[in-house]
N, C-alpha and C positions, 0 to 999 in steps of 0.2 A: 129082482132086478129093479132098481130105483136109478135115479137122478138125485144124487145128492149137494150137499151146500158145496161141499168144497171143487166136486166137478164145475163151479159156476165161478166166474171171474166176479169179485167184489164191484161195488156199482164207483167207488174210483177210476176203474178202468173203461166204464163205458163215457164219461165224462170229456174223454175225450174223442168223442164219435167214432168210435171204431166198433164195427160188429164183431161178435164173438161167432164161433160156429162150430158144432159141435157133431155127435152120432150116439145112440146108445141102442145097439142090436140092427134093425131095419130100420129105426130112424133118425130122420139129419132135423138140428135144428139150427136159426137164425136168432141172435138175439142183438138188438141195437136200442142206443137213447135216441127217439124221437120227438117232436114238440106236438098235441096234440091241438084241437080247433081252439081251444084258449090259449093257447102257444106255451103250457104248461110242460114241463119235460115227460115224457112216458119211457118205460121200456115196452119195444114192441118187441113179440116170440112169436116167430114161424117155427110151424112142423112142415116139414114132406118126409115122404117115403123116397128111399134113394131110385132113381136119380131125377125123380119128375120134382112138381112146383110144390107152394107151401097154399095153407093156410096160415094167416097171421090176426093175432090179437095183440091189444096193451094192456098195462099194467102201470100204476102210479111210480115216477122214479124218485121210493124209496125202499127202506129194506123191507118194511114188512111188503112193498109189491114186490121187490126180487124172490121174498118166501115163496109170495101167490104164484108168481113166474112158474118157478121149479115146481109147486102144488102142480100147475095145468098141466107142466111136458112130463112130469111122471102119470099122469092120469091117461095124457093123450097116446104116452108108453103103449100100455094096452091094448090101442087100436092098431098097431105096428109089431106085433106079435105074430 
């Protein structure tokens, strides 16, 4: 069980602020473009387990962070097992 590229909306779509939201087994995740402390674009990825809160981290917004994105919610997969 993964999180693959094509489960994930291309980063055209987050450009226009809209969050993505997603599930894969026991877990839900969040994903949005935010501006970080240099007001530089991030995407930020929450996990939670359904139906409580998330932890959230970012990711630089471009592709290779969209890769890293999907690398951490398939990793974080495993604790949702």
């Amino acid at each position: 069980m993964q999180i693959k590229d094509t489960d994930i909306y291309k980063l055209n779509y987050f450009t226009y602020n809209r969050a993505f939201t997603g599930s894969y087994g026991n877990m839900r995740y969040r994903l949005i473009r935010k501006k970080d402390e240099e007001e530089e674009a991030v995407l930020s990825a929450a996990v939670y387990p359904q139906p409580y809160c998330w932890g959230e981290t970012e990711f630089p917004f471009t592709e290779e962070g969209r890769t890293g994105m999907i690398e951490w919610l398939n990793q974080k997969l495993s604790e949702f097992k």
